[in-house]
N, C-alpha and C positions, 0 to 999 in steps of 0.2 A: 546480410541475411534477407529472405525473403519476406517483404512483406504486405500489408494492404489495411487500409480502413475499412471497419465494418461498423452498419448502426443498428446497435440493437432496438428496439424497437419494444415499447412498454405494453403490459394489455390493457386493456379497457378498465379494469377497478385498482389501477395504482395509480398514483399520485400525479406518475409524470404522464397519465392517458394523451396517446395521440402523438409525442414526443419520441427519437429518437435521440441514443445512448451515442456518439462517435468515440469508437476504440478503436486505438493502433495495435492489431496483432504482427507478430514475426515470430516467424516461423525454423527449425532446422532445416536445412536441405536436404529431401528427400522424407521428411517426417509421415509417418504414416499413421501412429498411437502411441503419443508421448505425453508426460505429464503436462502440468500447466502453473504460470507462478502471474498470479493479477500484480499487476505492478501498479501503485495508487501514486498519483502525481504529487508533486508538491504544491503549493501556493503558488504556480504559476502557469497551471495546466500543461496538457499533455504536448509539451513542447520541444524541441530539437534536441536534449537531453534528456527527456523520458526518454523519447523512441530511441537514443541510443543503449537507454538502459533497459530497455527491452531487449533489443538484437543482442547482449553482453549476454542474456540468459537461454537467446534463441542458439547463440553458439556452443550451448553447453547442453544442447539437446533437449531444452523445454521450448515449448509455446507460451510466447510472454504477450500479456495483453492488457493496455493499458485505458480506461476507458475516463472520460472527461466528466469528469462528478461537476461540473458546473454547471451541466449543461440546462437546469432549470434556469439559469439566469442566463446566459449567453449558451448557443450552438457548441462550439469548440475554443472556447476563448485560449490563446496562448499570448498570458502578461510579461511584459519584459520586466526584471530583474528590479527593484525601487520602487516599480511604481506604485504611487499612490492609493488607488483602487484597491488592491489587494487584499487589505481589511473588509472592506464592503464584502467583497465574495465569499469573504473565508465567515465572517459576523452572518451572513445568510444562510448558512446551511444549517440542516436539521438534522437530528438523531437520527429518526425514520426513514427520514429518504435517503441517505447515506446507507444504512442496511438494508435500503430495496433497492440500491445502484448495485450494489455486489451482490447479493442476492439475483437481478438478472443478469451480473456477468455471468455466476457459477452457472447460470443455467442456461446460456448460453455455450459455456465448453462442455457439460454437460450432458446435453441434449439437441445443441444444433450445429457443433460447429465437429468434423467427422475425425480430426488428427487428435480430439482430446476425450474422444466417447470413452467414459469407463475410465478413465484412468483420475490418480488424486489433483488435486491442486492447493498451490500454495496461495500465501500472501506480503507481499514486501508494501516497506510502502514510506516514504522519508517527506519531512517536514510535516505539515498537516499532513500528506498520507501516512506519516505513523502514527498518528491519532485515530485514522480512518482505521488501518490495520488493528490497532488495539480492539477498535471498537466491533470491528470485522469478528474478530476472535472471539468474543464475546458470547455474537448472536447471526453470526450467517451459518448454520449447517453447509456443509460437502466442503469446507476446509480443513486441510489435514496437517499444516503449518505455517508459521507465521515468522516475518522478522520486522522489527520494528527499527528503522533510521530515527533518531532525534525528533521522536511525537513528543511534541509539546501539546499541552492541554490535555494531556489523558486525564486531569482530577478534574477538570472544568466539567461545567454543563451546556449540554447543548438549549438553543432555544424551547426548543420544543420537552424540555425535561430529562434527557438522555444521558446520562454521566457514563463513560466508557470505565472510571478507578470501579464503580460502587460495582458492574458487574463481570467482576474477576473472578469469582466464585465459578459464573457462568462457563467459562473458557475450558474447554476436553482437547485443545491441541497442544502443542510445542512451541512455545514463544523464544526466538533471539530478541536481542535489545543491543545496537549502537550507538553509543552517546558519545559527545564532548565533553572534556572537560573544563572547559571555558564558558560552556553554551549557558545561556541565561533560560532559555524554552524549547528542552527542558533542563533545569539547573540540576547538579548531581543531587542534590536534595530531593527533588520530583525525583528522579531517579528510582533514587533510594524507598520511594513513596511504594510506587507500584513496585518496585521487586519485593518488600514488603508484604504489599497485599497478595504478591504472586506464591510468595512462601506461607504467607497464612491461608492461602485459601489450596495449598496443597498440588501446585501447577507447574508442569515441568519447563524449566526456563533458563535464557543462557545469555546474562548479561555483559557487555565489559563500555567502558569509560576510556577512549583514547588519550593520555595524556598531550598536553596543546591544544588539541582539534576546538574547534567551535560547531556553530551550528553549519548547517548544509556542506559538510565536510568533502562528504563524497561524489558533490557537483562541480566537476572542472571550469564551467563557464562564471564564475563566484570565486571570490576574493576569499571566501575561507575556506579553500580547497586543499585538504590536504591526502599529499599521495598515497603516504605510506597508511593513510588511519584508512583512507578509500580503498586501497588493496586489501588491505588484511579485513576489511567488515566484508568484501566482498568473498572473500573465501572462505570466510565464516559462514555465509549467506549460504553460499553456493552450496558446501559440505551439509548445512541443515536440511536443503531442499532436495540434496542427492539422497543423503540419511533416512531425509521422512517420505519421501514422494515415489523416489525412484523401488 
């Protein structure tokens, strides 16, 4: 698929002032005005399996764009697999500045970038990125749906006071949810947490728990990769964003 890095660029009264955003968009061939699905990285930035899980959406005729939420601590950092650090970056992020990194992607396809003007866009988004995503749902307007890969810490709080469980009330999209059954974060009990609050608070949503699977299931470069749990959330994935976007 076609692609290229672009840096968004923050305005002058937010957070990241003076700072650019580095996202990997890919694109269909030949796309001219098609929808758009933020693809939110996992704990290891936007790395040689993002961008491919990007192009996996660019081939199904969206604009996938992956943008590097770390970028307050490092440029484009991409951590390999154990390492160490990875708590540090993931312990430093905030509520706020997570819903102003999405917040100027949407407005970004939005309003600047010309294959996505006008049209919906989704949000995927696995390990921390489906905590991102939860939290995305929440509180970014101009998303029209969401799927969530094995967000761990959706009941947790952010530093900054931002708990993504307490504002599920908030949420007016369509949530998928892919879990493990093995996975410890999040355990089918979390799970079970937020599909709870997604049912009490009257939210349309579409769970399931792969039997085996663990965490990061659906990353082939990862020891807990499994095929079949990876194909079948992916066409789940797929059929929701074609359902809700297209």
């Amino acid at each position: 698929m076609p692609s290229f890095w672009e840096n968004i660029r923050f305005p002058d009264d937010h957070s990241a002032e003076g700072e650019d955003m580095a996202t990997y968009v890919s694109y269909p061939v030949g796309a001219e005005n098609v929808p758009a699905i933020i693809v939110v990285q996992e704990a290891f930035g936007v790395n040689g399996h993002m961008t491919k899980v990007c192009d996996q959406f660019a081939e199904q005729g969206f604009v996938a764009v992956s943008p590097a939420i770390f970028h307050r601590q490092s440029p484009n950092p991409k951590i390999p697999y154990g390492d160490p650090s990875v708590p540090t970056y993931m312990g430093n992020m905030q509520g706020e500045e997570i819903i102003d990194d999405i917040n100027q992607t949407i407005d970004y396809l939005q309003n600047m970038y010309p294959r996505t003007h006008g049209q919906k866009i989704g949000i995927v988004g696995y390990c921390l990125g489906g905590r991102v995503t939860y939290l995305a749902a929440t509180s970014c307007p101009g998303l029209s749906a969401a799927s969530v890969y094995y967000g761990g810490g959706v009941n947790e709080t952010f530093p900054d006071g931002v708990n993504p469980l307490s504002l599920t009330e908030n949420i007016e999209i369509p949530v998928m949810g892919n879990f493990g059954e093995t996975d410890t974060r999040p355990s089918p009990e979390h799970v079970a947490e937020m599909e709870e609050s997604l049912k009490r608070n009257g939210k349309t949503y579409d769970f399931k728990i792969y039997p085996g699977a663990g965490h990061g299931f659906n990353c082939d470069e990862r020891d807990s990769y499994d095929e079949a749990a990876a194909k079948d959330a992916f066409d789940r994935t797929l059929g929701w964003f074609n359902k809700h976007l297209k």
